[in-house]
C-alpha positions, 0 to 999 in steps of 0.5 A: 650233638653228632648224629650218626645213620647206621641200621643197626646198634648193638649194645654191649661188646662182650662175645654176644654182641660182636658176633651179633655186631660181626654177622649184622655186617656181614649181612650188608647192614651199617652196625654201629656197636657201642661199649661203655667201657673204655676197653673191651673185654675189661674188667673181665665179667664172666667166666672164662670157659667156653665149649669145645674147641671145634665150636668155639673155631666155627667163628674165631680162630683161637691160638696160644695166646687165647686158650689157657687150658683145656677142660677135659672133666668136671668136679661137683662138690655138695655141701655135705662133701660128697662129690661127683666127678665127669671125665669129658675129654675136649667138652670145652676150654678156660680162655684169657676173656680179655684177649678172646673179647677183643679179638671177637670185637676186632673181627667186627670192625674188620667186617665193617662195624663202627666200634664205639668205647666209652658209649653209653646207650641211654634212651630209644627214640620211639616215633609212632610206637616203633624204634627210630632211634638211640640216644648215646652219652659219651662216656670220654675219660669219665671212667676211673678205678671202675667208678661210672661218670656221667655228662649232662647230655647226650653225645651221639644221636643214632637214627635208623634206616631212612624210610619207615621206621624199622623193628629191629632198628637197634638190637640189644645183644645177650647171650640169649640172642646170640646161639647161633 
C-alpha cells in the first residue's frame, strides 16, 4: 500500500472542493484532492446556473467556451398555472458544468494540489480520538457505464501532518464549507 503526506485531503472535486483544494494550497498547505470519478466534472450532477458574472470571475476567468447564456430573469410556474415572472438583468449565468468543473480543478493543480481521479476516500484513521489519517481505495478502471467497482483493499494511505494530530487533517468539501 502506498502511503502519501499531505496536510490536508479534500474529498470531492466538483466547484466546493477545488476552490477548497486551490485556496488550501495557496495557504502553503500540501492538498491532496481526491475525485472518484475518473473525470472531473463527469457525469454532470448539478445544475448548471451560477450567479453573476462579476461573482463567478473573482475566482475564475470565464470565457465563451464556459458560459452558455446569460440569466437575465426568472419564470415561476405554480400547479394550478399561475405564474410570476422576475426581470433581473445579469442575476446570474448557465455554464457547461463540465468545462467549468475542470477548469476550477485545473486551477488547483496549478496551485500545487495533487489531483487524484479515480479515488475513493473509504475510512479516517482516528488515533486518540482525533483525524490522523484517510484510508484511499483506488478505483482504476473499475468505472464503466456509471456502475461503481470496488477492490478488496485500500490503495492509498493518507497521513496528516507530522506532529500532533491536527483537527482539521482531512476536509470534506461542500457547498456548504465553500461561500467564501
Amino acid at each position: 500500500m502506498e502511503t502519501t503526506e499531505v496536510d490536508v485531503a479534500v474529498i470531492g472535486a466538483g466547484p466546493a472542493g477545488s476552490r477548497l483544494a486551490r485556496r488550501t494550497a495557496d495557504g502553503g498547505r500540501r492538498v491532496l484532492l481526491l475525485e472518484k470519478r475518473s473525470r472531473v466534472g463527469y457525469p454532470v450532477r448539478c445544475a448548471e446556473a451560477v450567479g453573476p458574472r462579476s461573482e463567478v470571475e473573482r475566482y475564475l476567468d470565464l470565457d465563451d467556451s464556459i458560459v452558455c447564456s446569460p440569466i437575465d430573469g426568472v419564470l415561476i410556474v405554480a400547479p394550478n398555472g399561475r405564474t410570476l415572472r422576475s426581470r433581473t438583468p445579469g442575476v446570474g449565468l448557465v455554464v457547461d458544468r463540465e468545462r467549468f468543473d475542470l477548469r476550477l480543478a485545473e486551477h488547483a493543480v496549478a496551485a500545487g494540489v495533487e489531483l487524484r481521479t479515480g479515488h475513493q476516500a473509504m475510512r479516517l484513521l482516528v488515533e486518540k480520538g482525533r483525524v490522523a489519517g484517510l484510508v484511499v481505495r483506488d478505483l482504476g478502471a473499475g468505472l464503466a457505464d456509471g456502475v461503481e467497482a470496488h477492490q478488496k483493499r485500500p490503495a492509498l494511505l493518507v497521513e496528516a501532518l507530522q506532529g500532533p494530530p491536527q483537527p482539521n487533517a482531512v476536509l470534506l468539501a461542500d457547498a456548504r464549507r465553500a461561500r467564501q
